[in-house]
TORKOL-4160 file (C-alpha; in steps of 0.2 Angstrom, whole numbers, padded with zeros to 4 digits, m for minus):
264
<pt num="1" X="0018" Y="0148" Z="0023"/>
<pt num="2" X="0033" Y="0156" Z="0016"/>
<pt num="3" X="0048" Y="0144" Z="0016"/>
<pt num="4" X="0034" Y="0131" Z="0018"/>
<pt num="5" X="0025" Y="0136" Z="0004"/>
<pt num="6" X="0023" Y="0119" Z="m0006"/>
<pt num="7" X="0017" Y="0125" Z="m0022"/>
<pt num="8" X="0033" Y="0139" Z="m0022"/>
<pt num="9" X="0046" Y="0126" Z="m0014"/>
<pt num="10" X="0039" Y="0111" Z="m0024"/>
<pt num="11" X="0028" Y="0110" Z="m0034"/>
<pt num="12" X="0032" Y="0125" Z="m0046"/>
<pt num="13" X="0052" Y="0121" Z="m0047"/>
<pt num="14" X="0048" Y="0101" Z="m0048"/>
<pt num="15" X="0038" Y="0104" Z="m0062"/>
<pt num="16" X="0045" Y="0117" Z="m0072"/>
<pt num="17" X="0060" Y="0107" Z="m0072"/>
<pt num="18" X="0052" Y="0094" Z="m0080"/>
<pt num="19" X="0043" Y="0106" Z="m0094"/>
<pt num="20" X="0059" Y="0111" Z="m0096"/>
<pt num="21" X="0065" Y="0093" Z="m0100"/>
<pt num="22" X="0050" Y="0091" Z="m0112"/>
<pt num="23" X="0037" Y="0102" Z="m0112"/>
<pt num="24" X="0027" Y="0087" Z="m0120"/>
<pt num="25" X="0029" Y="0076" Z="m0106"/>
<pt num="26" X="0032" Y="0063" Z="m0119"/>
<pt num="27" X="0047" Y="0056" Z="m0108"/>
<pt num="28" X="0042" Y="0059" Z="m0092"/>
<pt num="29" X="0022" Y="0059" Z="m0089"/>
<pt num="30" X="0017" Y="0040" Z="m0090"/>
<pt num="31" X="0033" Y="0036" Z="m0078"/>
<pt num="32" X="0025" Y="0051" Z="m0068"/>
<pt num="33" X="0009" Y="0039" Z="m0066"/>
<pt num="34" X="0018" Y="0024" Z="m0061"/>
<pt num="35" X="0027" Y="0032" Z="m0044"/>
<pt num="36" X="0009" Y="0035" Z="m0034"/>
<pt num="37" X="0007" Y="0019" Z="m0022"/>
<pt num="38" X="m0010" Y="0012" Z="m0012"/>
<pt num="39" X="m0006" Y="0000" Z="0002"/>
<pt num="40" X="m0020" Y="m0009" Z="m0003"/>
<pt num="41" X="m0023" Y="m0022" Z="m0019"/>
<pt num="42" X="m0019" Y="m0011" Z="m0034"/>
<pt num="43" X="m0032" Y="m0002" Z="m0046"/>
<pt num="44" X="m0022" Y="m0004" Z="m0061"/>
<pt num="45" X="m0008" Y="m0016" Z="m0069"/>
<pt num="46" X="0006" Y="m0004" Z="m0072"/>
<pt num="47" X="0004" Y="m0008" Z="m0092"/>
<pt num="48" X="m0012" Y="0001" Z="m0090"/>
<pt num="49" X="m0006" Y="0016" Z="m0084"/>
<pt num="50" X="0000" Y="0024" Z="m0101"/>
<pt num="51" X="m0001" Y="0041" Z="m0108"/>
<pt num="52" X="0009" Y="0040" Z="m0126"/>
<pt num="53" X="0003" Y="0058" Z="m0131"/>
<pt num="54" X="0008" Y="0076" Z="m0127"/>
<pt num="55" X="0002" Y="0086" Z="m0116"/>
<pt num="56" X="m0009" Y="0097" Z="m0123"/>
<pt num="57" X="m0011" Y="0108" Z="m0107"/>
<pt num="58" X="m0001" Y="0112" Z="m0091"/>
<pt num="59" X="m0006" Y="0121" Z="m0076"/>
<pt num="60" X="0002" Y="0127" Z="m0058"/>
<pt num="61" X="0010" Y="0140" Z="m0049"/>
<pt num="62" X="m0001" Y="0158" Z="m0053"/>
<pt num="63" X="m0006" Y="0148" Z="m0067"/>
<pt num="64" X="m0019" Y="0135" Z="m0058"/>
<pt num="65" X="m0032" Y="0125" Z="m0067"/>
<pt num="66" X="m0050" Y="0131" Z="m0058"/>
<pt num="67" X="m0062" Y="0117" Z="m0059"/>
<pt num="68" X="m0080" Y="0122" Z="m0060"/>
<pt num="69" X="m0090" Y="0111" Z="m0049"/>
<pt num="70" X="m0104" Y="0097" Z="m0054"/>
<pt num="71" X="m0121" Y="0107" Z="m0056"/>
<pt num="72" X="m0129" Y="0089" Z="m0049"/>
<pt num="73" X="m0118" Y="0090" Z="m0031"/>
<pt num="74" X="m0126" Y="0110" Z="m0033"/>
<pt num="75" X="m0142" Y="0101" Z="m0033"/>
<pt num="76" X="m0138" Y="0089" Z="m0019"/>
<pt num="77" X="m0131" Y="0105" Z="m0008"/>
<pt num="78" X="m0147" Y="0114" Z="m0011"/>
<pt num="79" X="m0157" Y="0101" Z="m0004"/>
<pt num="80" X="m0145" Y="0093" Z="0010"/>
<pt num="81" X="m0131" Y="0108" Z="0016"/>
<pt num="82" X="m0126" Y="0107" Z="0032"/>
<pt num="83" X="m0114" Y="0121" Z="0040"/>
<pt num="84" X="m0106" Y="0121" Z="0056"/>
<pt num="85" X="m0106" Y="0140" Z="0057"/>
<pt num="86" X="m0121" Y="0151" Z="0052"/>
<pt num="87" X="m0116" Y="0164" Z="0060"/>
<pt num="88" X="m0101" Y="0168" Z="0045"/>
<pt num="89" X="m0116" Y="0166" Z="0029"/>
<pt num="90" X="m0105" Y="0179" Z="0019"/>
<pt num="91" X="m0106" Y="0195" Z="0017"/>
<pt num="92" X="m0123" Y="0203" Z="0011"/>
<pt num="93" X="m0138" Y="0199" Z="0018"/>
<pt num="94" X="m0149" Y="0194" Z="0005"/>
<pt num="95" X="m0136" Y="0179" Z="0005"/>
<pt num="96" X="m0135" Y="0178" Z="0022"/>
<pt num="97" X="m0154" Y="0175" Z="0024"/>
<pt num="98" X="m0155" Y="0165" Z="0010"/>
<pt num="99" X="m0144" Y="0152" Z="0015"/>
<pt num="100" X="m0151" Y="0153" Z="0032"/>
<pt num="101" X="m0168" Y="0148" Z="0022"/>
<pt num="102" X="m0160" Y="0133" Z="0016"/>
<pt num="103" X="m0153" Y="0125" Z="0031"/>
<pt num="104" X="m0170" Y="0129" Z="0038"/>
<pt num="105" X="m0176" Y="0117" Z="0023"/>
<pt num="106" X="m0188" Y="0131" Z="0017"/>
<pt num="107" X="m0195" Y="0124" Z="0001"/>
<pt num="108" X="m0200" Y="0140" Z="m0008"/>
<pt num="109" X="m0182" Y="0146" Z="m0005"/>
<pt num="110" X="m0176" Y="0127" Z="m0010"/>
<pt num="111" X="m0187" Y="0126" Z="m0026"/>
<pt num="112" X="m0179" Y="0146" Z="m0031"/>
<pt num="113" X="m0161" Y="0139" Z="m0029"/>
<pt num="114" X="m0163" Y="0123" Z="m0040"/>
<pt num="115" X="m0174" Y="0133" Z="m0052"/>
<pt num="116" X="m0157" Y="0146" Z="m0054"/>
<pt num="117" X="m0145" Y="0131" Z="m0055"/>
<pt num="118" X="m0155" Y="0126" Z="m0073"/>
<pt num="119" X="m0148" Y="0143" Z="m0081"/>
<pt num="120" X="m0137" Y="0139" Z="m0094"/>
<pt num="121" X="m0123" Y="0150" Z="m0088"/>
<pt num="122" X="m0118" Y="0150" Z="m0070"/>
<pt num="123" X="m0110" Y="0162" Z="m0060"/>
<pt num="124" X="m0094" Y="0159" Z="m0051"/>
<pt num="125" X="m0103" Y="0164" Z="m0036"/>
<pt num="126" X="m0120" Y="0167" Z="m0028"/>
<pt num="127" X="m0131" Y="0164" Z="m0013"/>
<pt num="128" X="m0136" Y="0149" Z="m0019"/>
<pt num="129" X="m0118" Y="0141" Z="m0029"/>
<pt num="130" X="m0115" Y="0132" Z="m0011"/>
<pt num="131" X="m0097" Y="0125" Z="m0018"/>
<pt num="132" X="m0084" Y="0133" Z="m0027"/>
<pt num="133" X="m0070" Y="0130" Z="m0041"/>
<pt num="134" X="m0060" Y="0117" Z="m0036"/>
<pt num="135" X="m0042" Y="0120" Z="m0040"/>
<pt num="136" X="m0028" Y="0107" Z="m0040"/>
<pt num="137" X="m0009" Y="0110" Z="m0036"/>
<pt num="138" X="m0006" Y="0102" Z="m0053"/>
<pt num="139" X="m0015" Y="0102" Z="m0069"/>
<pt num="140" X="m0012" Y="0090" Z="m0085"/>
<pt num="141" X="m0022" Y="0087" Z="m0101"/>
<pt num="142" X="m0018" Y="0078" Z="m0117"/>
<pt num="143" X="m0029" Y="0071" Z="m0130"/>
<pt num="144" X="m0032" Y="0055" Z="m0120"/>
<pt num="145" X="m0030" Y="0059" Z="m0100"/>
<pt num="146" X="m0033" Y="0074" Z="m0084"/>
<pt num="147" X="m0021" Y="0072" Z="m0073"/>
<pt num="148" X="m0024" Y="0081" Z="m0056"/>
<pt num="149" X="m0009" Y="0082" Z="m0044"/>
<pt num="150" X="m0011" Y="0089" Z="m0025"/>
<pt num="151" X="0008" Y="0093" Z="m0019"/>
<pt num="152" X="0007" Y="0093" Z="0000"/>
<pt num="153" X="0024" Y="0099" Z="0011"/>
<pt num="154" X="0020" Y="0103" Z="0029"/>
<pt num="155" X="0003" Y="0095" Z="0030"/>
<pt num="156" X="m0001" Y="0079" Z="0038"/>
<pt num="157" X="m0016" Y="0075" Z="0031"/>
<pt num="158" X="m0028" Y="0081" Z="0015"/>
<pt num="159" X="m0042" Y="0093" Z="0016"/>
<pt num="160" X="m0056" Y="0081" Z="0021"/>
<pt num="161" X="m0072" Y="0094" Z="0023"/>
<pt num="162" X="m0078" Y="0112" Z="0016"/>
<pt num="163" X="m0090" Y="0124" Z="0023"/>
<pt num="164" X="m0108" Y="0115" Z="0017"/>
<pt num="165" X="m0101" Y="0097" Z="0018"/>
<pt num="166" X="m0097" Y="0087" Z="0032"/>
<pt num="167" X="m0087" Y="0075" Z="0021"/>
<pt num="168" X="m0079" Y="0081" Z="0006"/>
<pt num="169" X="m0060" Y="0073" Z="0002"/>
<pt num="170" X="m0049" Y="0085" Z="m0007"/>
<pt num="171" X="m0044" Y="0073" Z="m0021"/>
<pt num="172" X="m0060" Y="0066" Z="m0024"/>
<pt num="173" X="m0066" Y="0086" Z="m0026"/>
<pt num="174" X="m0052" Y="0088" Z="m0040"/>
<pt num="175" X="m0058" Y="0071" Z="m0048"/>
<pt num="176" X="m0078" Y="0077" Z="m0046"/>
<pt num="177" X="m0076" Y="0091" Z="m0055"/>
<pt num="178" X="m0064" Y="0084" Z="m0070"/>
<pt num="179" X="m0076" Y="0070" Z="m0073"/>
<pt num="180" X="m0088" Y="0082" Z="m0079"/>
<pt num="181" X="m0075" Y="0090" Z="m0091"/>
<pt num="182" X="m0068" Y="0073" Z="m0096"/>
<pt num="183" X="m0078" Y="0066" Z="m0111"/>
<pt num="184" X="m0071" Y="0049" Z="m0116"/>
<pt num="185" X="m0053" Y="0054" Z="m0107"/>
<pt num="186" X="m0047" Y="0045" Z="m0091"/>
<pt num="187" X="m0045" Y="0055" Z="m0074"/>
<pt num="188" X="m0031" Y="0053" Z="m0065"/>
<pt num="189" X="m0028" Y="0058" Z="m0047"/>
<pt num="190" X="m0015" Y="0056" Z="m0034"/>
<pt num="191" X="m0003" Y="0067" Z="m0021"/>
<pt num="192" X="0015" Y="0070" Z="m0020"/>
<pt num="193" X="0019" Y="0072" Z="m0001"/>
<pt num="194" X="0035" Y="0075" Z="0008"/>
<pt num="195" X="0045" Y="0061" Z="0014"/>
<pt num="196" X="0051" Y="0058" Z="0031"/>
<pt num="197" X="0070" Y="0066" Z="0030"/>
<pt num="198" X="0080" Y="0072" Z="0019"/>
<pt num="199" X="0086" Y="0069" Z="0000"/>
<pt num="200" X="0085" Y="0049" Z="0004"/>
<pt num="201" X="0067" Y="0050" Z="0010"/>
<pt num="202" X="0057" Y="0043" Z="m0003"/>
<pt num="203" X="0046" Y="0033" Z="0006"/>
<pt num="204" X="0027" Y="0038" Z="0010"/>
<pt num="205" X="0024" Y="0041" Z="0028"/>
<pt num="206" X="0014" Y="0030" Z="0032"/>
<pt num="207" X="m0001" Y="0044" Z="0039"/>
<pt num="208" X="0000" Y="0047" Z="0020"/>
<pt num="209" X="m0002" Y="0029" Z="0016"/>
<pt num="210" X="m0018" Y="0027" Z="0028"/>
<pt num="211" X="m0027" Y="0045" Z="0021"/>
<pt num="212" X="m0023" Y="0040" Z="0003"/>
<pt num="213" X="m0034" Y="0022" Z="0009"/>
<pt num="214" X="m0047" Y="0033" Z="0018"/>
<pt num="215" X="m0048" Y="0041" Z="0003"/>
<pt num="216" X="m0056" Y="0025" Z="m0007"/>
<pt num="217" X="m0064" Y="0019" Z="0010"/>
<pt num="218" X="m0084" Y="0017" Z="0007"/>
<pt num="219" X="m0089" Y="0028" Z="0020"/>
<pt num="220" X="m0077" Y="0042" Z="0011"/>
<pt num="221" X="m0082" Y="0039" Z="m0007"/>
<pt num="222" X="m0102" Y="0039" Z="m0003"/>
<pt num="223" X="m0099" Y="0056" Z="0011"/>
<pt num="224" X="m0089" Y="0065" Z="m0004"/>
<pt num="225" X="m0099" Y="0060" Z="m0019"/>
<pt num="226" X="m0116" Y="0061" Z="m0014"/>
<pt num="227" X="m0125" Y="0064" Z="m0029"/>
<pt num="228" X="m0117" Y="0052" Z="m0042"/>
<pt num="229" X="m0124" Y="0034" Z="m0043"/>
<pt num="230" X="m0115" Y="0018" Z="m0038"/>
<pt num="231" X="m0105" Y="0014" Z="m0054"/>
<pt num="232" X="m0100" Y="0032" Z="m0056"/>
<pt num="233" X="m0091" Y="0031" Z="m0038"/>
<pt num="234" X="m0085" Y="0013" Z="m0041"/>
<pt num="235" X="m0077" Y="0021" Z="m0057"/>
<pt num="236" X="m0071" Y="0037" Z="m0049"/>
<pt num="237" X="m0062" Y="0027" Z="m0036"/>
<pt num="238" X="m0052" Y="0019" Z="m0050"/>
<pt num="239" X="m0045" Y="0038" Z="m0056"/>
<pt num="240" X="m0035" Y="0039" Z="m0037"/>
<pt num="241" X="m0018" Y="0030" Z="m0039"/>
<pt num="242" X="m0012" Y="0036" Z="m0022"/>
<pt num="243" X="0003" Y="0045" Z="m0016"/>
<pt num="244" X="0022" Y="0048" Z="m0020"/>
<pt num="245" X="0035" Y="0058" Z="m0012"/>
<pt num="246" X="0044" Y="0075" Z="m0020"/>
<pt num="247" X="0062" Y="0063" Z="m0015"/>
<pt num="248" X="0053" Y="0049" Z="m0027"/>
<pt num="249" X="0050" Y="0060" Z="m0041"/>
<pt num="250" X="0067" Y="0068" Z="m0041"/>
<pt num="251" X="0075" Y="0052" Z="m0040"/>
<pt num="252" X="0065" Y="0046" Z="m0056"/>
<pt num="253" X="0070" Y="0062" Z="m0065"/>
<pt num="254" X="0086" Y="0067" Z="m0061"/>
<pt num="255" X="0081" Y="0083" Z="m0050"/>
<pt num="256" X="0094" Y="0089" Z="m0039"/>
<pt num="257" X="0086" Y="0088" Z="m0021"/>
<pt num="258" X="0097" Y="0101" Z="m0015"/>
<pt num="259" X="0090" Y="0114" Z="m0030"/>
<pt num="260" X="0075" Y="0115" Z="m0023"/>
<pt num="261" X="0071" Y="0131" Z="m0013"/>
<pt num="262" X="0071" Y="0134" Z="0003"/>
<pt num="263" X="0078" Y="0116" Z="0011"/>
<pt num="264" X="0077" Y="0113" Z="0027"/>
């Protein structure tokens, strides 16, 4: 990764440099939320798109937000996980054999897993904790919105699967896990990508432009969100606002281009 690094080449100096404009992001987060395009109809009116209070937490860098997963897509993943390769089932093999049991749909092993995931406090990781914490590149939180960023540099498209899932889209995951931490704020997802060029190049790619589409696509929202209902997913696919460029952000803010690390 190195000079290639997005969160040390991107996402850390882009965003510091903002803190250090106004650690509130009073001045600059609602026009943050307006950049992020879809080639399709648009999910919001702009007027919508508003955040008039401070930030009340900020996370990147060594400092990422980790996202506990939904305890009901645990559920789902006891019942339905699927792996490509069952020959890496971690390390010890009282996991190893368990897991194998629950691909061999054993339901004594099944009704064991699901009868764990009702303890009150879970454990970051076990045999049976088929998903881990989900962390996003950017983290925001005021009184009144979660605002989950994914910086990409190299990278042509988004994480699209893990291990126990055939379809699992990477900024669907960071928007899963903040719906269940929400309450009564909105959820806001979106990436920042890396234009085409140079300093000029604030255009999406358009690869971007199609993955941020797939993103919202049926068969995408239904593979990644198994185990919510149809309104939840209908609402869900509302928090995605698209994708922007790192040249469009420094544009709106003022951010020399050539300050960032590492150019190339």
């Amino acid at each position: 990764m190195g000079e290639y690094n997005s969160s040390l080449t991107r996402v850390v100096p882009v965003f510091n440099k903002l803190c250090q404009m106004d650690k509130t992001g009073l001045s600059w987060l609602s026009k943050l939320l307006k950049l992020p395009t879809l080639s399709t109809l648009p999910i919001h009116p702009p007027s919508e798109i508003e955040d008039p209070s401070p930030i009340m937490e900020h996370r990147w860098g060594k400092n990422e937000k980790p996202l506990p997963p939904p305890r009901s897509l645990l559920r789902w993943l006891i019942q339905n996980c699927f792996s490509r390769d069952i020959s890496d089932l971690k390390k010890d093999e009282i996991t190893k054999e368990k897991r194998q049991a629950l691909l061999r749909k054993d339901p004594e092993v099944i009704n064991e897993a699901l009868r764990l995931l009702e303890e009150p406090e879970l454990p970051e990781r076990a045999w049976y904790i088929l998903e881990g914490y989900s962390q996003p590149d950017v983290y925001l939180e005021t009184s009144n919105t979660i605002v989950v960023i994914e910086g990409k540099r190299t990278e042509t498209i988004p994480t699209t699967t893990i291990k126990w899932m055939r379809v699992r889209h990477q900024m669907l995951r960071h928007i899963d896990c903040s719906w269940e931490i929400k309450g009564s704020k909105k959820v806001y997802g979106f990436f920042i990508v890396e234009g085409d060029g140079g300093a000029d190049a604030y255009d999406v790619p358009i690869r971007w432009i199609e993955a941020s589409n797939e993103t919202i696509s049926e068969k995408v929202l239904g593979g990644s969100l198994p185990h919510r209902n149809r309104e939840e997913i209908s609402e869900m696919a509302k928090c995605f606002l698209g994708v922007t460029t790192w040249q469009a952000v420094c544009k709106e803010f003022g951010i020399d281009w050539k300050s960032l690390p590492k150019q190339r």
